[in-house]
N, C-alpha and C positions, 0 to 999 in steps of 0.2 A: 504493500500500500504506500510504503514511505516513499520506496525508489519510485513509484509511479509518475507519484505528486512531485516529485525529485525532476523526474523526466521531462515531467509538463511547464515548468519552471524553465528549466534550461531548451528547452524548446521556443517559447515564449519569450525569454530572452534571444536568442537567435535572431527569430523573427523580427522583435525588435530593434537588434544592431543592424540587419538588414533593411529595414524601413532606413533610419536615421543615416546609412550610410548611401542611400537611392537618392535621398533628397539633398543632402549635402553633394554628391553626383551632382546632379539636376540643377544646383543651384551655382557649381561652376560652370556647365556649358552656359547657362542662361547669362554669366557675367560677363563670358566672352564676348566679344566684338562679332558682329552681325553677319562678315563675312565668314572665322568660323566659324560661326554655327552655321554657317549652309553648309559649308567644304565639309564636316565633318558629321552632319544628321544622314546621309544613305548609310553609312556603315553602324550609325547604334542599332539602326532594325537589327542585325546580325547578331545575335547570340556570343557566335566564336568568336566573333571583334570587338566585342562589347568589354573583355577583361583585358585585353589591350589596350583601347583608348583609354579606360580608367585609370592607369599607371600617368598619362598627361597630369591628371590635377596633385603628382604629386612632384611635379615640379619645385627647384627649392625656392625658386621667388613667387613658386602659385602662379604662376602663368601657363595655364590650359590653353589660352590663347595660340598660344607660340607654335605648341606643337599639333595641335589641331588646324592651324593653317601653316604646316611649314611642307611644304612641295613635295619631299625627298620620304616624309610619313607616307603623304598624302598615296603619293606613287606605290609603297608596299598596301597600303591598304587596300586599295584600287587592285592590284596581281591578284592579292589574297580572295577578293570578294569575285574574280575572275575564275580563281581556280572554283571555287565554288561555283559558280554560275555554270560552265561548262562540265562538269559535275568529274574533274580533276581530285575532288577532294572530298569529304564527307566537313558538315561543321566540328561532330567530333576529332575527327584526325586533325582538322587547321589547329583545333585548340590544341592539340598533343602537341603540334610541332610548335606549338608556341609556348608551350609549357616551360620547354625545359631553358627559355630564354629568361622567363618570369619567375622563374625558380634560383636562376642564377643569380639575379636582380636584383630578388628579395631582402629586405631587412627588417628586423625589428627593433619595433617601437618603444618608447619609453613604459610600456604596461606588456611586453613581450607581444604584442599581437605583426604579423605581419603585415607588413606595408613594404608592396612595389614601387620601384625607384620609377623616376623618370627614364628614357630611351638616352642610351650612353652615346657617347659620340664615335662613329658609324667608320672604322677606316678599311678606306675601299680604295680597289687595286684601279689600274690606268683608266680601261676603259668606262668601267662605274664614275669613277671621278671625274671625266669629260663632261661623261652625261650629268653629273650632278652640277661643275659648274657652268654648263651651259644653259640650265635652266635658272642661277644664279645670275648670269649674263643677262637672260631674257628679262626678268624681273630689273634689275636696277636698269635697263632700257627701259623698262614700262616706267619707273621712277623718274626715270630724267626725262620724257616725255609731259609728263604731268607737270614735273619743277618748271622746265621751260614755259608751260603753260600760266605757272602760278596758282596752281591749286595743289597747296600744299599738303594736305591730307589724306588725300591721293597717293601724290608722292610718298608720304610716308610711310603707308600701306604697302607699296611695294616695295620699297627698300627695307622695308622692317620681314618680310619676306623672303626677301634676299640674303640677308643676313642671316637667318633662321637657319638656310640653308649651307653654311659655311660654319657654322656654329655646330651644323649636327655629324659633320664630314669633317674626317682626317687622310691623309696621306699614306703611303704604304715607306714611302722611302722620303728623306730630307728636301728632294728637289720638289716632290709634290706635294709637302707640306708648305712650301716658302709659297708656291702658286696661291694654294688654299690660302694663305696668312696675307700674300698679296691685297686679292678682291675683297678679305674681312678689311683690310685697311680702306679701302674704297669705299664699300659700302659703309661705314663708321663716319667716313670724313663726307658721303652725301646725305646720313642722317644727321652731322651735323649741319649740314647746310642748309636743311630743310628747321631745324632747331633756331637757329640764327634769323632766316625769315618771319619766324614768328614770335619773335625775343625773346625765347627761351636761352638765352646764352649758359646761364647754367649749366642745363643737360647739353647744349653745343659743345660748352669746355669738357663735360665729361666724354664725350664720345672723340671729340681731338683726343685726349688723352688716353681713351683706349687704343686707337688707332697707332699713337707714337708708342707706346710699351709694343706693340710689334714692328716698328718701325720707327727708332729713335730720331732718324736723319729724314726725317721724311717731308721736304718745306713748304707744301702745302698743309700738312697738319700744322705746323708751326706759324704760320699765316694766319690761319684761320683761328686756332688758339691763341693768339695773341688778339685780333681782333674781340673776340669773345672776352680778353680779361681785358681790353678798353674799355668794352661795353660796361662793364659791371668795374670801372674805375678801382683793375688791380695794377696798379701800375708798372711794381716789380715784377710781377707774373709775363706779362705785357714785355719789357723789357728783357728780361733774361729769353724770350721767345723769341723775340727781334734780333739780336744779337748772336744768336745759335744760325737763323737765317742769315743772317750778313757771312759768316765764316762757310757754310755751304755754299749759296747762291749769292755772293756779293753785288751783281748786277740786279736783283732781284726788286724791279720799280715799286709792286704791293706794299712790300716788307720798306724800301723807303718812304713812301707817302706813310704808312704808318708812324711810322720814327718819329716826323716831321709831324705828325698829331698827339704823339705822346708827349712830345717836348713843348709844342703847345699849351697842352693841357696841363704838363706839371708848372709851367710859367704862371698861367689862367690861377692856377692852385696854389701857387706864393702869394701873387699877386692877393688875392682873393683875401687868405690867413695876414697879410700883412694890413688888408684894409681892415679886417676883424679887427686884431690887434689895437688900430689907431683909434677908432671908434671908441675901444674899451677903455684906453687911456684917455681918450678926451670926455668920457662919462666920468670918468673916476677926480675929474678936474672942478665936477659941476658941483656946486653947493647944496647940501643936502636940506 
């Protein structure tokens, strides 16, 4: 009798943790951005693909987003639900072969319970990596289409796409990691540009600044972070970034006319504290 009631308990529980973890589900796709959740609702019908895509929300910055619209998922999802459809595969067998990916994955949590990681970063031999950065190519084309346009959100949609895709690919050998690290620097230095259009210089300086930690000499990052710590009157910041440019590209006109604004500025900024100053002194003169 005890064990019964024992059963019905832990059953009930169950179903429970099953509810709470459907809607918690549920309530990361629905957070996502509008594009994925289209890219990514044909394959929740699907059973077998259902404990796949689950592993996305547990990304570590919680962006479900990311990898529900990122090309290079998108692509295996899309084979997967192939092999199925041409009846290649049973749903149970997809799940097996994905089993033993989800099992590798695996980690536990601070209560021991299991939790799948997010999809590790993918390294794939020559011919896989053409193809993956040539759909990375296509994407920040469709970004700089948009940017030229001046519809920035647009733009950022695909380049944040693009990225996505260089983010989840690795190299097999050194030459074809520097490719890979190449176009991440590309794609960083035109989501800061898209950043800078909309005065976010903030997030502009941090994506300069990702882009130069794989590319320290890089002088369009260094251009465009400097610009960014003008904006936001860092001046030192600004400076040591102008000066890294003059020893690369000495000819470099941007990175002059900058110069020539920073120096302005810090004159504008004595100038400015000096009249402060005299003010204070000639109050501190007036009879109380």
């Amino acid at each position: 009798m005890m064990e019964a009631l024992q059963r019905k308990q832990i059953i009930r529980g169950i179903k429970a943790q099953e509810i709470h973890n459907a809607k918690e589900f549920r309530a990361k796709v629905l957070d996502a951005d509008k594009h994925a959740q289209a890219d990514i609702t044909p394959y929740l019908k699907i059973p077998a693909l259902r404990p796949i895509i689950k592993t996305f929300t547990n990304d570590e910055n919680g962006d479900f987003g990311k990898w529900a619209s990122n090309p290079q998922v998108l692509a295996m999802l899309k084979q997967a639900k192939q092999l199925l459809d041409d009846g290649h595969m049973t749903q149970e067998e997809l799940l097996r072969a994905f089993q033993g990916e989800l099992e590798a994955t695996a980690q536990k949590d601070d209560k021991g319970q299991t939790q799948a990681k997010a999809p590790k970063v993918m390294r794939l031999a020559m011919e896989e990596l053409v193809s993956a950065l040539n759909e990375h190519l296509t994407e920040r084309r469709r970004g700089n289409d948009f940017y030229r346009r001046g519809q920035m959100d647009q733009a950022m949609h695909h380049y944040t796409r693009a990225k996505s895709i260089v983010d989840l690919v690795a190299g097999m050998g050194k030459s074809d990691q520097e490719e890979i690290d190449k176009n991440k620097v590309s794609v960083l230095l035109n989501i800061a540009a898209v950043h800078m259009e909309q005065g976010e210089h903030a997030a502009a300086c941090s994506s300069c600044t990702a882009a130069l930690a794989l590319d320290p000499k890089n002088v369009k990052g260094l251009v465009r972070r400097a610009q960014c710590h003008i904006a936001r009157h860092e001046q030192k910041g600004a400076l040591a970034d102008l000066e890294a440019v003059e020893e690369l590209d000495p000819q470099n006109v941007k990175a002059a006319v900058l110069r020539k604004k920073l120096s302005r500025t810090a004159v504008q900024g004595k100038e400015s504290e000096s009249a402060v100053c005299a003010r204070m002194f000639d109050n501190s003169l007036q009879p109380c």
